[in-house]
PDB file of N, CA, C and O in Angstrom:
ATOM      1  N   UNK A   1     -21.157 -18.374 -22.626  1.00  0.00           N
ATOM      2  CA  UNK A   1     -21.532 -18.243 -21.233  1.00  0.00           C
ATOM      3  C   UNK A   1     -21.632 -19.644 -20.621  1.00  0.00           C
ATOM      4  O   UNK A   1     -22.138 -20.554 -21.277  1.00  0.00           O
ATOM      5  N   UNK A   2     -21.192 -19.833 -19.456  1.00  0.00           N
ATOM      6  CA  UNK A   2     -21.323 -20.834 -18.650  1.00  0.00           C
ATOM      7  C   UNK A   2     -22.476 -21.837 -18.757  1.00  0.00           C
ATOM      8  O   UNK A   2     -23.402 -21.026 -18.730  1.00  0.00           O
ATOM      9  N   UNK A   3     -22.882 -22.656 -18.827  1.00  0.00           N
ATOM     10  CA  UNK A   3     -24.215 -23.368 -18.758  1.00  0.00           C
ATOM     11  C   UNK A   3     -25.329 -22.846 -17.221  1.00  0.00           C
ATOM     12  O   UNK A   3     -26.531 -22.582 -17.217  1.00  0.00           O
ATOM     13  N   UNK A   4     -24.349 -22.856 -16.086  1.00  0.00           N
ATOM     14  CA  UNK A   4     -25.185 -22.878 -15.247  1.00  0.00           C
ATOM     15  C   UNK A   4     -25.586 -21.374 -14.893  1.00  0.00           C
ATOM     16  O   UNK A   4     -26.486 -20.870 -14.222  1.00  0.00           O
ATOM     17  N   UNK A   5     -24.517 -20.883 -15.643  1.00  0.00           N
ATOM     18  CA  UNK A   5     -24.935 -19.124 -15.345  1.00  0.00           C
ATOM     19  C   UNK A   5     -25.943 -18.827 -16.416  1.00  0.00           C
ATOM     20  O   UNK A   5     -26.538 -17.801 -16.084  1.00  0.00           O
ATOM     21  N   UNK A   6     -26.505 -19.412 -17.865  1.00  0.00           N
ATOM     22  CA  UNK A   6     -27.286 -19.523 -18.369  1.00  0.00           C
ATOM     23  C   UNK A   6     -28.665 -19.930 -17.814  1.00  0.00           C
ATOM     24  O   UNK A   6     -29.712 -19.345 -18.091  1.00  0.00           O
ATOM     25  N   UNK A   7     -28.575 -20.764 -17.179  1.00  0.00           N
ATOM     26  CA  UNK A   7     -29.777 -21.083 -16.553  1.00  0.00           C
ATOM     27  C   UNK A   7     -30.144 -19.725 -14.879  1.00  0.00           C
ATOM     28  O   UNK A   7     -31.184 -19.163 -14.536  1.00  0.00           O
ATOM     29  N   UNK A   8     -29.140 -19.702 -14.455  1.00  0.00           N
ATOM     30  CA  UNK A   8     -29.761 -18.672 -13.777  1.00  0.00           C
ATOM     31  C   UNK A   8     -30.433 -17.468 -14.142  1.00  0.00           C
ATOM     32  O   UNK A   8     -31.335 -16.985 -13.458  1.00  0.00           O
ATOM     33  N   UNK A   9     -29.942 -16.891 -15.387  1.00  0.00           N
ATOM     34  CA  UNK A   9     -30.047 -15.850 -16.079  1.00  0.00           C
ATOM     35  C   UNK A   9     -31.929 -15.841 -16.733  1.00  0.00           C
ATOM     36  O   UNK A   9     -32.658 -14.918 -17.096  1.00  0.00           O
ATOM     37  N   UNK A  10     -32.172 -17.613 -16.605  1.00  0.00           N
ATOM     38  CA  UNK A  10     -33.665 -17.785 -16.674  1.00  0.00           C
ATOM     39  C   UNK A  10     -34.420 -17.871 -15.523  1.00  0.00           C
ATOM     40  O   UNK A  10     -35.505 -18.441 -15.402  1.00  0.00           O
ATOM     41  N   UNK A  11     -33.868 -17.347 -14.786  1.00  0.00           N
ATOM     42  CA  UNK A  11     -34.800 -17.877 -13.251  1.00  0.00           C
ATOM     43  C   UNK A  11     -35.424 -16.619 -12.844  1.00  0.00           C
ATOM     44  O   UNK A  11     -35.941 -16.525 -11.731  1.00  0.00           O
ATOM     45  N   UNK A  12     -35.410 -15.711 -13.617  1.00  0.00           N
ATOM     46  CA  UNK A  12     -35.801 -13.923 -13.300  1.00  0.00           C
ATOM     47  C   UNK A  12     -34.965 -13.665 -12.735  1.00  0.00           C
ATOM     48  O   UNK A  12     -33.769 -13.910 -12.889  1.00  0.00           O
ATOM     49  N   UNK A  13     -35.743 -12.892 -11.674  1.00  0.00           N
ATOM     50  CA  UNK A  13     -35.289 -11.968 -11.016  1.00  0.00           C
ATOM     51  C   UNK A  13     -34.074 -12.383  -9.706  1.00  0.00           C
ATOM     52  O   UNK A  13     -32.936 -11.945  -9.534  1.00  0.00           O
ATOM     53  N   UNK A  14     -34.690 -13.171  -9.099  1.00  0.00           N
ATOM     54  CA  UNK A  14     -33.802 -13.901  -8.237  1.00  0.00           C
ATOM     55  C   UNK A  14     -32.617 -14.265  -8.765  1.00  0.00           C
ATOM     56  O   UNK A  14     -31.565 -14.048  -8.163  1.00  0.00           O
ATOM     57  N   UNK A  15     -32.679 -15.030 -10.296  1.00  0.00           N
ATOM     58  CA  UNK A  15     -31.345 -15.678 -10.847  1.00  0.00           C
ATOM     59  C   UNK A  15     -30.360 -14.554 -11.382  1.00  0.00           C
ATOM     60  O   UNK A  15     -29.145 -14.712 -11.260  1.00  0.00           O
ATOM     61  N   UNK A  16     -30.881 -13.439 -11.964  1.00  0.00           N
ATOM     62  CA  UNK A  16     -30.099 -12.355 -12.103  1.00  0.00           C
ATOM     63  C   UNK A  16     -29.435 -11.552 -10.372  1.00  0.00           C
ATOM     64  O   UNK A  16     -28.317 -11.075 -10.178  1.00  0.00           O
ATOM     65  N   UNK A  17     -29.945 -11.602  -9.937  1.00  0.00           N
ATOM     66  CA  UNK A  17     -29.678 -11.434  -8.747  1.00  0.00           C
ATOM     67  C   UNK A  17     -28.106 -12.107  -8.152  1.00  0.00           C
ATOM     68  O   UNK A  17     -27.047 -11.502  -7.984  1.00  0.00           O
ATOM     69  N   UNK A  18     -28.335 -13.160  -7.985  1.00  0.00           N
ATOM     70  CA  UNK A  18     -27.591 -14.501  -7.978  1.00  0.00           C
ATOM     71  C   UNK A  18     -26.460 -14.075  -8.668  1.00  0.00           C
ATOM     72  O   UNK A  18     -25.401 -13.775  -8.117  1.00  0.00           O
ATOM     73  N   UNK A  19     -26.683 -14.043  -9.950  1.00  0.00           N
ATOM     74  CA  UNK A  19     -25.431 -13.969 -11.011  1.00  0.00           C
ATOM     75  C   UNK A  19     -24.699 -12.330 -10.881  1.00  0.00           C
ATOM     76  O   UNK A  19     -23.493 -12.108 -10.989  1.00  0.00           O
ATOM     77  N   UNK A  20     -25.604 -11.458 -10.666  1.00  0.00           N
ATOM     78  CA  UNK A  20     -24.669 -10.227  -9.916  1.00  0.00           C
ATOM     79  C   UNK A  20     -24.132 -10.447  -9.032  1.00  0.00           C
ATOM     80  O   UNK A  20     -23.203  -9.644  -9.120  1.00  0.00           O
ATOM     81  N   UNK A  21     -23.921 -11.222  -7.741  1.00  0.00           N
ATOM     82  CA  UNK A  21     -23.662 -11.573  -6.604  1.00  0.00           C
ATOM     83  C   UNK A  21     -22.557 -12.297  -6.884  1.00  0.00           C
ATOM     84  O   UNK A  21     -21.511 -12.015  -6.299  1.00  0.00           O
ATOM     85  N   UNK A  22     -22.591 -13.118  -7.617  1.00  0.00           N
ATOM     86  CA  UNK A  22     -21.372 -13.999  -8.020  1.00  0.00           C
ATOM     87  C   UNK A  22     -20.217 -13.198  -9.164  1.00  0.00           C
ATOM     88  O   UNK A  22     -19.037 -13.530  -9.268  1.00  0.00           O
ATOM     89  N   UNK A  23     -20.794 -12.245  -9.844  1.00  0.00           N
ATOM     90  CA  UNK A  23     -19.686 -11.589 -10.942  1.00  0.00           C
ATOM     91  C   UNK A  23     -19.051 -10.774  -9.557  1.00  0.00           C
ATOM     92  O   UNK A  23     -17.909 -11.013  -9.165  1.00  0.00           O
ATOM     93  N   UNK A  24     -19.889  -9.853  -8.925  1.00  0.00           N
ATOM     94  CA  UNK A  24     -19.499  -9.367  -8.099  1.00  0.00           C
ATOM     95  C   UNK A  24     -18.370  -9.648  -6.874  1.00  0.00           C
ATOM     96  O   UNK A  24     -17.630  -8.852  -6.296  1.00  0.00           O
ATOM     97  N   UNK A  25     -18.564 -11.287  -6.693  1.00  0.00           N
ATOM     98  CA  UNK A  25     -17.388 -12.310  -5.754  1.00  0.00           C
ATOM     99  C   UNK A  25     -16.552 -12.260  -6.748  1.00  0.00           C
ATOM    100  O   UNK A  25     -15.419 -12.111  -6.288  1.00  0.00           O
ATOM    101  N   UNK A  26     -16.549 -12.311  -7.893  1.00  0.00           N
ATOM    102  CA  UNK A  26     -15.102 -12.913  -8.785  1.00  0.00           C
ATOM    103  C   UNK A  26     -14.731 -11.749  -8.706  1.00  0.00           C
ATOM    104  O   UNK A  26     -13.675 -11.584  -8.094  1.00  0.00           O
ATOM    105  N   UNK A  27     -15.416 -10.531  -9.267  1.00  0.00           N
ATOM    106  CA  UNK A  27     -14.426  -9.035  -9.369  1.00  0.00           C
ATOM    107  C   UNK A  27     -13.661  -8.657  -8.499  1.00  0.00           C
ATOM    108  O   UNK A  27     -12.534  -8.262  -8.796  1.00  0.00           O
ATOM    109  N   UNK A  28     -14.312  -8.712  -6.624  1.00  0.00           N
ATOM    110  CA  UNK A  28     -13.840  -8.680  -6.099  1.00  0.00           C
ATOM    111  C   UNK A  28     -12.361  -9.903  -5.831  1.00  0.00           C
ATOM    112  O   UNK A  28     -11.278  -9.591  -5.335  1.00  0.00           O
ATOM    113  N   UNK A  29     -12.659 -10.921  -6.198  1.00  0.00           N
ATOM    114  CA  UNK A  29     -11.688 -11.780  -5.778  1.00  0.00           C
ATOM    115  C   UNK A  29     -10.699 -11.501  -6.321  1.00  0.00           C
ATOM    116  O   UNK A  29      -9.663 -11.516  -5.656  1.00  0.00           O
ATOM    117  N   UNK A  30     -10.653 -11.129  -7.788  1.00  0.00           N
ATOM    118  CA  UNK A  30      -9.893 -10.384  -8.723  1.00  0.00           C
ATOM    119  C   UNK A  30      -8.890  -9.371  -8.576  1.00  0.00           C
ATOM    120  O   UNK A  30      -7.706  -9.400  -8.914  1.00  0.00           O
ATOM    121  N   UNK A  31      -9.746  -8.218  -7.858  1.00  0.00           N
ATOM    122  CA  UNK A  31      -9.187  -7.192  -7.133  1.00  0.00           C
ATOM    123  C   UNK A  31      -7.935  -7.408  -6.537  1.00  0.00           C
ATOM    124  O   UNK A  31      -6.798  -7.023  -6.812  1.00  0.00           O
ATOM    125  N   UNK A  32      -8.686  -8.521  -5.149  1.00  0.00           N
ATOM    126  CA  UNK A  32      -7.673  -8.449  -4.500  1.00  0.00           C
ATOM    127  C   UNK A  32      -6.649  -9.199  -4.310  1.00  0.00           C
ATOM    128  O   UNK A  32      -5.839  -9.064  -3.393  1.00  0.00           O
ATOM    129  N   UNK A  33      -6.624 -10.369  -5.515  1.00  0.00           N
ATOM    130  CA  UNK A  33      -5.433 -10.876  -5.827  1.00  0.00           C
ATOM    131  C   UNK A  33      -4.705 -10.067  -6.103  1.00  0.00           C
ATOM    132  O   UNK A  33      -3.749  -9.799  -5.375  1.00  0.00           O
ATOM    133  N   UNK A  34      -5.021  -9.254  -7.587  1.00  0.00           N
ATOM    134  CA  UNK A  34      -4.227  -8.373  -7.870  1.00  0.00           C
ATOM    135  C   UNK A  34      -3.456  -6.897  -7.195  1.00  0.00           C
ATOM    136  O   UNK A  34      -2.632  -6.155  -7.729  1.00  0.00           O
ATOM    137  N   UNK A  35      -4.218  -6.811  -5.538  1.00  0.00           N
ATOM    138  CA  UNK A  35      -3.679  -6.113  -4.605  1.00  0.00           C
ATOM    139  C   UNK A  35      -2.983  -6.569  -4.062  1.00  0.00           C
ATOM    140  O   UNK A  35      -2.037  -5.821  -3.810  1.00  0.00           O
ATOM    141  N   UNK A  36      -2.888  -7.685  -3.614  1.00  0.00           N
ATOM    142  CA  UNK A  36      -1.633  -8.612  -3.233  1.00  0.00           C
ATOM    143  C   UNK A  36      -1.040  -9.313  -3.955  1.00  0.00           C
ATOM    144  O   UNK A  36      -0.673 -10.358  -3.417  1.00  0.00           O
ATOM    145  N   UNK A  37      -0.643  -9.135  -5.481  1.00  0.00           N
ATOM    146  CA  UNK A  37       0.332  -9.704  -6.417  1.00  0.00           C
ATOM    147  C   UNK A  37       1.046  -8.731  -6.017  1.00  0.00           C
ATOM    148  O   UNK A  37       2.183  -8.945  -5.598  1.00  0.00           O
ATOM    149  N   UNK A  38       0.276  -6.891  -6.088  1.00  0.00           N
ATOM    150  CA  UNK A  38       1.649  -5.731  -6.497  1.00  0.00           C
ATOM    151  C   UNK A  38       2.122  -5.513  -5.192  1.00  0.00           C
ATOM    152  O   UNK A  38       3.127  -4.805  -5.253  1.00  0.00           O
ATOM    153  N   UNK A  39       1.765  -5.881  -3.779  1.00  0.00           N
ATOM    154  CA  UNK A  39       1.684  -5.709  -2.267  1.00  0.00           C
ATOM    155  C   UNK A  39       3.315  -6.909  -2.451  1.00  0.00           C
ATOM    156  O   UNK A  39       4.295  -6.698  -1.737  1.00  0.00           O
ATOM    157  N   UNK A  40       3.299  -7.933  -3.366  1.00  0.00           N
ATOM    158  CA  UNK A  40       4.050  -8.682  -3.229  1.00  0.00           C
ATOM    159  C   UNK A  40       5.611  -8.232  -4.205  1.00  0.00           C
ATOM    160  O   UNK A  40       6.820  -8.161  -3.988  1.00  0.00           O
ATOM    161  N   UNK A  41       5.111  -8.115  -4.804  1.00  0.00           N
ATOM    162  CA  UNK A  41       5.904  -7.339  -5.918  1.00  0.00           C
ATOM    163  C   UNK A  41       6.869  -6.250  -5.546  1.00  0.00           C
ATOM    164  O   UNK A  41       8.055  -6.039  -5.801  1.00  0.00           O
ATOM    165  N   UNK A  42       5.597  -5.405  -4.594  1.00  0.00           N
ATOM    166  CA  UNK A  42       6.526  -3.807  -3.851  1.00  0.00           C
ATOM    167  C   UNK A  42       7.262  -4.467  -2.914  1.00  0.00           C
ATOM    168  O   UNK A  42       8.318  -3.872  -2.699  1.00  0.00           O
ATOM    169  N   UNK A  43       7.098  -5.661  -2.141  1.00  0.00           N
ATOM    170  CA  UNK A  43       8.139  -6.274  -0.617  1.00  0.00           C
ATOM    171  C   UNK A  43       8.975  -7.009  -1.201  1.00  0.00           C
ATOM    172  O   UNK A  43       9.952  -7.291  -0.507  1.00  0.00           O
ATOM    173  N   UNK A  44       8.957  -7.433  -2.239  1.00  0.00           N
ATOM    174  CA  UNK A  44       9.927  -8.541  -2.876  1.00  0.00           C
ATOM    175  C   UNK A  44      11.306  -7.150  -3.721  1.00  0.00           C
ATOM    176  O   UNK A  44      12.515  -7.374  -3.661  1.00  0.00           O
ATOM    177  N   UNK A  45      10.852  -6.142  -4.257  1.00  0.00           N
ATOM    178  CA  UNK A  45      12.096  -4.975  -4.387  1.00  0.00           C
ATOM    179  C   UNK A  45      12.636  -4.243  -3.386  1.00  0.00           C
ATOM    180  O   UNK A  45      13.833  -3.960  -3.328  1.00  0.00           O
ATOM    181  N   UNK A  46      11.539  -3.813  -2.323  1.00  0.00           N
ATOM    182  CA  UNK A  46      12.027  -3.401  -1.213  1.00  0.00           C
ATOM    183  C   UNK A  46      13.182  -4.204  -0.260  1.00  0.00           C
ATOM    184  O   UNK A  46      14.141  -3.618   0.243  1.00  0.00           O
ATOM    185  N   UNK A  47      12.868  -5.890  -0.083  1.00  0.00           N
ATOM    186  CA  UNK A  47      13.798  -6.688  -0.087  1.00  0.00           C
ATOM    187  C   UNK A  47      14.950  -6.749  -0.710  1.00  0.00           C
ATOM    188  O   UNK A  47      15.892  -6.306  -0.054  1.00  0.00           O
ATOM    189  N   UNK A  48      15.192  -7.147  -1.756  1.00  0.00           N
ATOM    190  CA  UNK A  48      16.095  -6.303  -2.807  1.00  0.00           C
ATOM    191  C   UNK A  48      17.061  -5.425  -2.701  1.00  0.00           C
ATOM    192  O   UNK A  48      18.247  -5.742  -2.804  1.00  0.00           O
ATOM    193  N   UNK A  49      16.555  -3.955  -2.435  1.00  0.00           N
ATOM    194  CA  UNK A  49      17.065  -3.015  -2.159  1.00  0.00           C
ATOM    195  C   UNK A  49      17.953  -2.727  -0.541  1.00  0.00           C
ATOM    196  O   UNK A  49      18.924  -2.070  -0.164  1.00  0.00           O
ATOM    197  N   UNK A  50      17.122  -3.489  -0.044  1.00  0.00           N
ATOM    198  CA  UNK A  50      17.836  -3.254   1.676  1.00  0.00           C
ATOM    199  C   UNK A  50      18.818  -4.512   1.653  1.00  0.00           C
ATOM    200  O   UNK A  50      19.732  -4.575   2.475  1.00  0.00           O
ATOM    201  N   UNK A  51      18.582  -5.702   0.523  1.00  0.00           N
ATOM    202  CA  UNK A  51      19.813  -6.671   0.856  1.00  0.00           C
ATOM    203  C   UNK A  51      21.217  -6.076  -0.386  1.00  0.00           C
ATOM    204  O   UNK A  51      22.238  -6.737  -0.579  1.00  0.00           O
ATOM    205  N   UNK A  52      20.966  -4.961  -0.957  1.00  0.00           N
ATOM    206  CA  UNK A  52      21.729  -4.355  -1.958  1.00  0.00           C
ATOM    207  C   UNK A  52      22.449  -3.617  -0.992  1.00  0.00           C
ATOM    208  O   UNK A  52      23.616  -3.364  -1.290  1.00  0.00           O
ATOM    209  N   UNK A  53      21.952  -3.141   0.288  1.00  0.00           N
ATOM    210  CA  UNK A  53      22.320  -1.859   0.885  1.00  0.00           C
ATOM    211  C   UNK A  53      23.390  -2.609   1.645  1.00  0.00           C
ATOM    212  O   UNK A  53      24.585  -2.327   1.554  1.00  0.00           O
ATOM    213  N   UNK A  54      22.953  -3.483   2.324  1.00  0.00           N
ATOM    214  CA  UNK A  54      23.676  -4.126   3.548  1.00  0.00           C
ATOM    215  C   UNK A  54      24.821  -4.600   2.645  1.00  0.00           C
ATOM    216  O   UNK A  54      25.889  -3.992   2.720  1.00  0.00           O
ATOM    217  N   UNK A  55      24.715  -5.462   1.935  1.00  0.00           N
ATOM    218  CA  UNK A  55      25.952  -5.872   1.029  1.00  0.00           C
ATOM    219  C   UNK A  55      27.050  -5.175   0.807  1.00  0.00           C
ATOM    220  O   UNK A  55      28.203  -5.579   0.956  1.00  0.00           O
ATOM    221  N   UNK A  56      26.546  -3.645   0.287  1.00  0.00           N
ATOM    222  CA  UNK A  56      27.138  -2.906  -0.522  1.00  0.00           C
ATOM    223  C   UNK A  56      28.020  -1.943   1.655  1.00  0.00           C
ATOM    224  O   UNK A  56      29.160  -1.485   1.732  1.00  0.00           O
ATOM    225  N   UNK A  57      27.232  -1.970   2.610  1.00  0.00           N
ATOM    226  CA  UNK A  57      27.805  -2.013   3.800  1.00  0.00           C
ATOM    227  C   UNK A  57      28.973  -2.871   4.573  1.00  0.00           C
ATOM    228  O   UNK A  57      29.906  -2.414   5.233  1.00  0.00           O
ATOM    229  N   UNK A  58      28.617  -4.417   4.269  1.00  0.00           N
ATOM    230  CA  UNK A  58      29.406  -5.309   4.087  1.00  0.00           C
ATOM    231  C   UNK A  58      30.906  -5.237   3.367  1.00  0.00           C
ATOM    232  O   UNK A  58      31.961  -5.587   3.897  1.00  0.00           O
ATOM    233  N   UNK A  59      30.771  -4.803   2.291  1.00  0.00           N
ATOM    234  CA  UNK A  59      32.152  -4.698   1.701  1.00  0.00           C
ATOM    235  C   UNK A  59      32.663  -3.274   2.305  1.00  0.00           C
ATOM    236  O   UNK A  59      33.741  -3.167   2.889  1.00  0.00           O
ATOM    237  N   UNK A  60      31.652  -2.064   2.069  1.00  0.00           N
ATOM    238  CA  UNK A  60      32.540  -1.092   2.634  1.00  0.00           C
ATOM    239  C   UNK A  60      33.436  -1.162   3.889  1.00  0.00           C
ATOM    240  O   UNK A  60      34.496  -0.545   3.994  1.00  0.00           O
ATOM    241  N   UNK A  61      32.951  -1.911   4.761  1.00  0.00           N
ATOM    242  CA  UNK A  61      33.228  -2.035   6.227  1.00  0.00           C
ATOM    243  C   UNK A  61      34.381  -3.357   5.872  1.00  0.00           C
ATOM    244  O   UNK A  61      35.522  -3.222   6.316  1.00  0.00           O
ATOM    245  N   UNK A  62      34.087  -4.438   5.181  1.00  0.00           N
ATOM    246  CA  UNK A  62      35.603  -4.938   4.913  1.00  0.00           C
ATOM    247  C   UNK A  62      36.802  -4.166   4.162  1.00  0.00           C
ATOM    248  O   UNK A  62      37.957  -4.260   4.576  1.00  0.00           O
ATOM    249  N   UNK A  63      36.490  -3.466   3.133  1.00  0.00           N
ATOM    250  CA  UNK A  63      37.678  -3.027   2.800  1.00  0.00           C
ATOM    251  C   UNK A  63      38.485  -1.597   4.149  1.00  0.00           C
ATOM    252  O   UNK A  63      39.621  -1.187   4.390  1.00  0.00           O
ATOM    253  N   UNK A  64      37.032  -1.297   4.694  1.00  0.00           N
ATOM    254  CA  UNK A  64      38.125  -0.359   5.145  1.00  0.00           C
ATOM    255  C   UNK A  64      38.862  -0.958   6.393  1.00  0.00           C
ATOM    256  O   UNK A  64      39.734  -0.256   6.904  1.00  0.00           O
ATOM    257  N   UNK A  65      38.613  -2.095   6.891  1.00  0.00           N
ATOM    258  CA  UNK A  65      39.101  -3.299   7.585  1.00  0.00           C
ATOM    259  C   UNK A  65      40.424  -3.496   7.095  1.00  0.00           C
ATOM    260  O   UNK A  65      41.424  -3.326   7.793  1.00  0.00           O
ATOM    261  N   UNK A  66      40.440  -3.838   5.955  1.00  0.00           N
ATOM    262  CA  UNK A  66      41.761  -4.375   5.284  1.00  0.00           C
ATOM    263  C   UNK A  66      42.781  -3.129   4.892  1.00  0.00           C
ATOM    264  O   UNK A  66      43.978  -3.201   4.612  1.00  0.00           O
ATOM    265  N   UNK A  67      42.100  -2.203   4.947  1.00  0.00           N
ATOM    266  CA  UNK A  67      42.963  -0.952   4.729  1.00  0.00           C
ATOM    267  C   UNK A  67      43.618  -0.543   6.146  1.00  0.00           C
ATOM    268  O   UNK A  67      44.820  -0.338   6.319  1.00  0.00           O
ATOM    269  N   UNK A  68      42.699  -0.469   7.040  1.00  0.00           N
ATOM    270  CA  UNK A  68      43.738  -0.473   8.514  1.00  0.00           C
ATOM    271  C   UNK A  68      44.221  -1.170   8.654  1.00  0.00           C
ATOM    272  O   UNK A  68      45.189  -0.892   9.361  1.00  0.00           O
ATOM    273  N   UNK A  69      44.146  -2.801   8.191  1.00  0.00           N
ATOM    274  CA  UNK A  69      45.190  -4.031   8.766  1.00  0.00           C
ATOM    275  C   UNK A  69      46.826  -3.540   8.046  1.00  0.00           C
ATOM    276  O   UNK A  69      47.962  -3.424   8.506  1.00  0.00           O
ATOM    277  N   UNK A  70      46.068  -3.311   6.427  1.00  0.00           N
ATOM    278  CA  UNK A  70      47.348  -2.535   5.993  1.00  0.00           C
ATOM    279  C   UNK A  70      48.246  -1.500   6.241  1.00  0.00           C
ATOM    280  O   UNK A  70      49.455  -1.713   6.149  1.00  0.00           O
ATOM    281  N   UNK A  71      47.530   0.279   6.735  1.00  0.00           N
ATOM    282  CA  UNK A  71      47.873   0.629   7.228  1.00  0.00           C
ATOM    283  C   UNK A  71      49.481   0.549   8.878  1.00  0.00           C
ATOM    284  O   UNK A  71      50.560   1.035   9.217  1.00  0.00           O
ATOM    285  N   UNK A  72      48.009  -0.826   9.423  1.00  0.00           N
ATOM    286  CA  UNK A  72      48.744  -1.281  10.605  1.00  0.00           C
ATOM    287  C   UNK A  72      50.475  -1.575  10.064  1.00  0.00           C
ATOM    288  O   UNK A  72      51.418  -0.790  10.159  1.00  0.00           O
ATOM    289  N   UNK A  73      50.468  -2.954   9.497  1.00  0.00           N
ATOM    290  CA  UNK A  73      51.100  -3.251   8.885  1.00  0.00           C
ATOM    291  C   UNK A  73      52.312  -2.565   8.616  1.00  0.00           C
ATOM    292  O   UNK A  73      53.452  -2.861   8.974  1.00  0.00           O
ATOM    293  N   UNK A  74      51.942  -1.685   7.992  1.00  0.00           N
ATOM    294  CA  UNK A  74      53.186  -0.558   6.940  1.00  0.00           C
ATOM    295  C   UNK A  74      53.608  -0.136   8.533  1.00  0.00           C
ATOM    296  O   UNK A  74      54.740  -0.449   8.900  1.00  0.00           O
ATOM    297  N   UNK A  75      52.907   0.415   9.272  1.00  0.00           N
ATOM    298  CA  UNK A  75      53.383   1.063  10.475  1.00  0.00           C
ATOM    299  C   UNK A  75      54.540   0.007  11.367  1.00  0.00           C
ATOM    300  O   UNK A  75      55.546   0.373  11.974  1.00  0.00           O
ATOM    301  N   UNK A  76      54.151  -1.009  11.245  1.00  0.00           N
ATOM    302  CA  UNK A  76      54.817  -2.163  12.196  1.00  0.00           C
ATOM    303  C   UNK A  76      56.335  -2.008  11.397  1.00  0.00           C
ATOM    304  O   UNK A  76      57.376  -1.605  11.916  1.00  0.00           O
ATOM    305  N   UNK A  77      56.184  -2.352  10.302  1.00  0.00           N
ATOM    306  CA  UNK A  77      57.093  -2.438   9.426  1.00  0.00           C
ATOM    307  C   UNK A  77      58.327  -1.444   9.450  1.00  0.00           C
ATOM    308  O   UNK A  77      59.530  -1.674   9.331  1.00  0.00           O
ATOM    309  N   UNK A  78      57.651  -0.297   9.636  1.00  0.00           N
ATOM    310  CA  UNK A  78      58.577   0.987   9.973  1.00  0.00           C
ATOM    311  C   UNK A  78      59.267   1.068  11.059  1.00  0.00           C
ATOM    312  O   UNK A  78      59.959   2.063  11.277  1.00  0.00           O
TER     313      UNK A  78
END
């Protein structure tokens, strides 16, 4: 145990007090890191996924680009 949380732990009632108050700040602080690690985690795949989408939009929309230029093409040709 900590030194200084040792000594509170002798101060009675007040120092127990104290030291609930403070486990209580870390748990919480704890918490909610770890609510905003997975808050970060879920936007960082969701990101991901919508730059997978657009990409995967990107090419569709070029090839079918290059398929009408071709199309065109063959037609001119004729």
């Amino acid at each position: 145990m900590d030194p200084s949380l040792n000594e509170l732990s002798q101060l009675g009632v007040m120092g127990l007090w104290t030291l609930s108050l403070l486990y209580a700040n870390s748990k919480m602080r704890k918490d909610f890191q770890d609510r905003y690690d997975n808050m970060n985690r879920n936007m960082l795949k969701t990101l991901v996924e919508v730059h997978q989408l657009v990409e995967s939009g990107f090419r569709e929309m070029r090839d079918q680009s290059n398929r009408r230029r071709a199309i065109s093409r063959l037609k001119d040709e004729i």
